[in-house]
C-alpha positions in Angstrom: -21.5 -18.5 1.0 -22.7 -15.2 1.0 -20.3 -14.0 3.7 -17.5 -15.6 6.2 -18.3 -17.6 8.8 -17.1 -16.3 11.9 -14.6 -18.7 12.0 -13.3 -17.7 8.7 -13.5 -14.3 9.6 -11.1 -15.3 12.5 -8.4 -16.7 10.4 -8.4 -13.4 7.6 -8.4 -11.2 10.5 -5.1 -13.0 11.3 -4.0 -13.0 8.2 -4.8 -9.3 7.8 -2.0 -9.3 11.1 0.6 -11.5 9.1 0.4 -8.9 6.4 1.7 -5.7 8.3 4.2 -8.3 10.3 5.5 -9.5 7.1 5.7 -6.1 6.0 7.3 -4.7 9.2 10.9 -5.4 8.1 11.0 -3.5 4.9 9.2 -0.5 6.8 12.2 -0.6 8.9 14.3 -0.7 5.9 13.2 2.0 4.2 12.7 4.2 7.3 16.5 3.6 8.2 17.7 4.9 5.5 15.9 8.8 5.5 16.8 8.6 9.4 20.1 8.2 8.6 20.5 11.0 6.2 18.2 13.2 8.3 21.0 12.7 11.3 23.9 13.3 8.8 22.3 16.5 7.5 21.1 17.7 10.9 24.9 17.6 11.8 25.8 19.5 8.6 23.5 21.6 9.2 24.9 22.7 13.1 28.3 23.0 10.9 26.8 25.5 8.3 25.5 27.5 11.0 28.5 27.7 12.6 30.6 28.8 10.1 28.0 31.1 9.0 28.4 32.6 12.8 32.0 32.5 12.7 31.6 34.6 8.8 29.9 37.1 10.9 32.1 37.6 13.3 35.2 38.5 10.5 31.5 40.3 9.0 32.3 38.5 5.8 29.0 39.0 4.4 29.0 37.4 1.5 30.7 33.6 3.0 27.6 34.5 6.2 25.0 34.5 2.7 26.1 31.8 1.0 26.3 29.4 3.9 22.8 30.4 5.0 21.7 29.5 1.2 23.5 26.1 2.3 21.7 26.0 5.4 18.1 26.5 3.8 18.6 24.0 1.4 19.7 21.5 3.6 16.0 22.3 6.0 14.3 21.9 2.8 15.8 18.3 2.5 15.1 17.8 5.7 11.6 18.8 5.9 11.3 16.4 2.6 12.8 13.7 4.4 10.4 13.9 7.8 7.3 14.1 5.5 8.3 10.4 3.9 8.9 9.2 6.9 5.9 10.7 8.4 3.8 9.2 5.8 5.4 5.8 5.9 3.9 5.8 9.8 0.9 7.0 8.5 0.6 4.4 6.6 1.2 1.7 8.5 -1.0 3.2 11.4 -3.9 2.7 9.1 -3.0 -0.6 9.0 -2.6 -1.7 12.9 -5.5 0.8 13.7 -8.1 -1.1 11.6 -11.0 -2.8 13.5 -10.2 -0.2 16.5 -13.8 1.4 17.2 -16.6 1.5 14.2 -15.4 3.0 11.4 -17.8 5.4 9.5 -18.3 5.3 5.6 -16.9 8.3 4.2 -15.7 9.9 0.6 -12.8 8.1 -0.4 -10.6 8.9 -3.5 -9.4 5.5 -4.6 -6.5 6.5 -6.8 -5.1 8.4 -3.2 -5.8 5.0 -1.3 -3.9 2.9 -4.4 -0.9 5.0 -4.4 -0.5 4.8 -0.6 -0.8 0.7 -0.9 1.6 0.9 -3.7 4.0 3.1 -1.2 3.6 0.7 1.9 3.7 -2.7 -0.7 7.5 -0.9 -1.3 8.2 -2.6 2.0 8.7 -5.9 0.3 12.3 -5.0 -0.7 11.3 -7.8 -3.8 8.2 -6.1 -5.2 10.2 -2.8 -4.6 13.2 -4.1 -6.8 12.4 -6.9 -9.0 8.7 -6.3 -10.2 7.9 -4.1 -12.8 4.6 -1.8 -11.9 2.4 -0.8 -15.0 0.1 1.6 -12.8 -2.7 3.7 -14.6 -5.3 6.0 -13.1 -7.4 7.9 -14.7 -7.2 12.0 -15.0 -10.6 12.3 -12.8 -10.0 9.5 -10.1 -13.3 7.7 -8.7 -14.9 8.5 -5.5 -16.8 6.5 -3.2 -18.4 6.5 0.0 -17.2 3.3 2.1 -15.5 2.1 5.0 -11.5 3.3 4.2 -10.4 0.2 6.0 -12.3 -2.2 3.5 -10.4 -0.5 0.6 -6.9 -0.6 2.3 -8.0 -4.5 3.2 -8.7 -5.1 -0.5 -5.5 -3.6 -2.0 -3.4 -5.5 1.0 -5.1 -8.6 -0.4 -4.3 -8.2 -4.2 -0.9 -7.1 -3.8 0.1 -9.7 -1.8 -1.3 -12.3 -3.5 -0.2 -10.7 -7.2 3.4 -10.5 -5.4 3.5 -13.7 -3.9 2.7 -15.3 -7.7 5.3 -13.5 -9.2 8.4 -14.5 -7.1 9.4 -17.0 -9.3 9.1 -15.0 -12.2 12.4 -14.4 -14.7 10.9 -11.0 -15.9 7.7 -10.0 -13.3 5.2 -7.4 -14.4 2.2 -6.3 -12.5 -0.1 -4.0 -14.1 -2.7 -2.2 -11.7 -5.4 0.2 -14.2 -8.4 1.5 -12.5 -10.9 3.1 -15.0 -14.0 5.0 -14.3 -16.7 6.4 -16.8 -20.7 7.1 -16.3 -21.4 3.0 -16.8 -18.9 1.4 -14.8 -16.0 1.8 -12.6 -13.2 -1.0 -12.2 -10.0 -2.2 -10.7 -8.0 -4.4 -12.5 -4.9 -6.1 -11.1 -3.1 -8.8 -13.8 0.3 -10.1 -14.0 2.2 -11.8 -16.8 1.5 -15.3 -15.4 -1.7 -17.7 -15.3 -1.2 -18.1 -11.5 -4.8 -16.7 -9.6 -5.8 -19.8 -8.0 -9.1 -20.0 -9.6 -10.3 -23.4 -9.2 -9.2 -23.0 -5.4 -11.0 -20.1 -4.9 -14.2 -21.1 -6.5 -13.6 -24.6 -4.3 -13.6 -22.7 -1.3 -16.8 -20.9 -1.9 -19.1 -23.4 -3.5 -18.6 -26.1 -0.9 -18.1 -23.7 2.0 -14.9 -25.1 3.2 -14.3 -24.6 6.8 -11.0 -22.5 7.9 -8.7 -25.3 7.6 -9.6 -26.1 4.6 -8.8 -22.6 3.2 -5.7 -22.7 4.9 -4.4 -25.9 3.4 -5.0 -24.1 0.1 -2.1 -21.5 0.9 -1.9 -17.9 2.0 -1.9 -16.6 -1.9 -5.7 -18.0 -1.5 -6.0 -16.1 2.0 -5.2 -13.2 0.0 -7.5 -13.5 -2.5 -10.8 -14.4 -0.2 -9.7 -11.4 2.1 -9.7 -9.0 -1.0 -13.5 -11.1 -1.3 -14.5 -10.6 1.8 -13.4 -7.0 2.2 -14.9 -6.3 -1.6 -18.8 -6.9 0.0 -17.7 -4.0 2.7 -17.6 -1.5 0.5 -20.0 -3.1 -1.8 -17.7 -4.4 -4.7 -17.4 -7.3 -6.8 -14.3 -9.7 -7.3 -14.1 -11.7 -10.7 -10.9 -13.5 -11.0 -9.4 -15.1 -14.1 -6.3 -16.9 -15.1 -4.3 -14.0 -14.6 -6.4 -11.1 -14.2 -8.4 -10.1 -11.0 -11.6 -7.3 -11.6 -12.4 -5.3 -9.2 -16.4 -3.4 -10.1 -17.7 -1.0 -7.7 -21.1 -0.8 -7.7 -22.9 2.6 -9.2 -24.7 3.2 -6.1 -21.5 4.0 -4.2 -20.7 7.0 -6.2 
């Protein structure tokens, strides 16, 4: 089929849901911990300023100095920690705010979009941890006019399906390269397993399987037809091998 039915569109747009659900609790996590050291600093902080006060009131000059030194450096932590956690709700904002109004195609550097995904995909505490990322961009990153939600949509798609395959791994690696020269510019997502459902994939397309069909084939399928799906938004092609799925943007969107 050349697109999803609406029915089909239905269930990814569910699935699309699932994904920032499932990813909820390790957003939690890891904004929890910067909130917590933001509190604890906040209260240093008050205590550096009030020694500090109390150094100028014995005018102790050089104690008031170094504990304003103290104080600075613990509001440039601070400020470092707000901007992460800033950003991680920027993140997922993009996420729950997708499909809100009609989006318009605009530049988009895709190396900028990647490393956000890679930041919110941290949320699995198991990709985070346990999966080795072999990331490589290239010094002058590709840009492309599309939809920004159909590039987040694809990434959300491959990571969560590369992840999902590589749980039962001993040793996982996921290697994410995007290239880009005058002839051709690519993502590539592979891990060190032959586990992309390809025969499932190809099933579901040739014989236009309705939607619960797809979903008996199992949400690391889901992932794979959203990444599809969103793919034609932007306009991209998918190939998918063994162990390897290619992203190729077409010239035109450059």
């Amino acid at each position: 089929m050349t697109k999803a039915s609406k029915e089909l569109t239905l269930v990814l747009d569910f699935f699309k849901d699932s994904i920032i659900g499932k990813n909820t609790k390790g957003i939690v996590h890891n904004l929890n911990g910067p909130i917590q050291v933001l509190s604890m600093n906040l209260e240093l902080l008050l205590m550096d300023l009030k020694a500090a006060k109390s150094y100028l009131e014995e005018e102790s000059s050089i104690k008031v100095i170094n504990q304003v030194e103290q104080a600075l450096e613990r509001l440039e932590q601070i400020d470092e920690i707000i901007s992460k956690i800033t950003g991680l709700i920027r993140l997922m904002g993009a996420r729950v705010m997708t499909g809100e109004g009609k989006e318009e195609e605009s530049p988009i550097i895709v190396a900028q979009i990647l490393r956000e995904a890679v930041e919110l995909w941290k949320a699995d505490l198991f990709f985070k941890h346990h999966v080795e990322l072999d990331i490589h961009l290239p010094e002058t990153p590709p840009v492309i006019i599309a939809k920004e939600h159909a590039i987040r949509d694809l990434l959300d798609g491959l990571f969560f399906s590369s992840i999902e395959l590589l749980r039962n791994k001993e040793h996982p690696i996921l290697k994410v390269e995007l290239t880009s020269d005058s002839a051709e510019n690519k993502l590539l997502f592979t891990i060190n397993s032959s586990s992309y459902p390809v025969q499932e994939i190809n099933e579901c397309y040739q014989t236009n399987k309705n939607s619960y069909e797809v979903l008996g084939k199992g949400l690391v399928v889901l992932g794979i037809m959203l990444a599809i799906e969103s793919a034609k938004e932007i306009p991209a092609t998918v190939e998918l091998t063994s162990n390897c799925i290619s992203v190729y943007f077409k010239s035109s969107s450059f």
